[in-house]
N, C-alpha and C positions, 0 to 999 in steps of 0.2 A: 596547457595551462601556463601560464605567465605570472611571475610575481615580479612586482616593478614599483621601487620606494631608493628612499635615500642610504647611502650607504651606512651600516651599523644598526642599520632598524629591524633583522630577523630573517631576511629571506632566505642566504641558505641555512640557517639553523632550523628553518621551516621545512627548505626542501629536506635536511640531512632528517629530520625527524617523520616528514612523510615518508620517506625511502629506508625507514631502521637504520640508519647507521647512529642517531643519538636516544635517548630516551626523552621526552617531554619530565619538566622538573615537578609538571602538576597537569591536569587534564587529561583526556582522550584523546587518541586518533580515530576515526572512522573512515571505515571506507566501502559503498554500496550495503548499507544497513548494516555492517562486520565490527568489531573493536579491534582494530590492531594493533592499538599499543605495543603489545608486547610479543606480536608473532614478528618470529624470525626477518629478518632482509629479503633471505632468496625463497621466500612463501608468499611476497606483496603483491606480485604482481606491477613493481612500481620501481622506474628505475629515474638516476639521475646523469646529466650530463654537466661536467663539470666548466667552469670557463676556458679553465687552462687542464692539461690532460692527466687524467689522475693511474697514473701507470706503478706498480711499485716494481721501482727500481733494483732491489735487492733478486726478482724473479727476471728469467727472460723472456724472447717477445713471446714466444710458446705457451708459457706456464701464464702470462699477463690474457694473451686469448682466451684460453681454457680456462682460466678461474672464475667466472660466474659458472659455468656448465658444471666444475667441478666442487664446487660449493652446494649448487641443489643437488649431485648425486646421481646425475647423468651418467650412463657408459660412457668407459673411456674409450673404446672404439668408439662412440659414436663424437665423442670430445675431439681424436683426434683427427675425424675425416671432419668436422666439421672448421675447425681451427684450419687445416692446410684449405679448403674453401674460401674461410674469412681471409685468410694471407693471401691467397692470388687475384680476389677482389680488391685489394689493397696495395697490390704489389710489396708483400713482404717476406713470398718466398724465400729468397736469397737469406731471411734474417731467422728461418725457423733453425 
């Protein structure tokens, strides 16, 4: 899906609100016959990729990988064999 308009006209506040990170100030969200307004982020099924990289800084690269897994509730063994994976597809070994 693509959203494409002039700058200041809603689109990521569109995407932030498809992906739960804002709430709509009025209306619904739907999604495949569901109201998801108000269910959780990491229950969407629905993710966003930002333009520029949206990493939080205060965490390192470890804790930045494993935070979606560890936000829905995943094993952490399985967190973290899969993080040292996502780092050597990326070459970020050296940084875990």
């Amino acid at each position: 899906m693509v959203f494409v308009g002039p700058s200041g006209c809603g689109k990521t506040t569109t995407l932030k609100m498809l992906a739960g990170l804002e709430l709509p100030s009025f209306g619904r969200i739907w999604s495949d016959d569901k109201d998801i307004t108000l269910l959780p982020s990491g229950q969407r099924d629905v993710a966003m990729v930002f333009q520029s990289y949206a990493l939080y800084p205060h965490m390192t690269v470890e804790r930045n990988l494993a935070f979606g897994p560890t936000v829905r509730g995943e094993p952490k063994a399985e967190i973290a064999e899969r993080v040292k994976h996502v780092a050597s597809l990326v070459g970020l070994e050296s940084l875990l």
